[in-house]
Steps between C-alpha positions, in 0.01 A plus 500: 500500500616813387388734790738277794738481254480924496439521875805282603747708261329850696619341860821372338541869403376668758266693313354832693178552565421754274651411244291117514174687383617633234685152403164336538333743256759451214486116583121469443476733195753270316329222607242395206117601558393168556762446763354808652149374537543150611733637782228770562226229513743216715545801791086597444393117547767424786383812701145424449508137599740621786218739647177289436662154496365432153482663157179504335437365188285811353588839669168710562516812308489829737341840372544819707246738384498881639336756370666841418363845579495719224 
C-alpha cells in the first residue's frame, strides 16, 4: 500500500508538521481520481460502521428545507 509506504519514509525523515499537510495535498492530487474516491468511500464506510456498528445497505436521503426572507 502506497500510503504506509509514504507515511514510513515521513517518520524516517522526520518530516515537520507543517510541512505533512501540504505533502498530503500534492500526494492525493497525483493520485488518479478513482484512487481518490475509493479511499474517500473506504474512510466514509469504516467511520460509519465504526459509529452505528453497521453500514446500511441503502442510505436514506436527507433534505434540509428553509425558507428565505426576501
Amino acid at each position: 500500500m502506497e500510503v504506509k509506504k509514504r507515511k514510513m519514509a515521513m517518520v524516517a525523515n522526520r518530516v515537520r508538521m507543517e510541512d505533512e499537510d501540504a505533502m498530503d495535498v500534492v500526494f492525493w492530487l497525483n493520485q488518479p481520481v478513482a484512487e481518490r474516491i475509493k479511499a474517500v468511500t473506504t474512510l466514509r464506510r469504516r467511520y460509519f460502521t465504526w459509529l452505528h456498528g453497521s453500514f446500511p445497505d441503502k442510505i436514506a436521503k436527507a433534505v434540509n428545507k428553509r425558507k428565505f426572507d426576501v
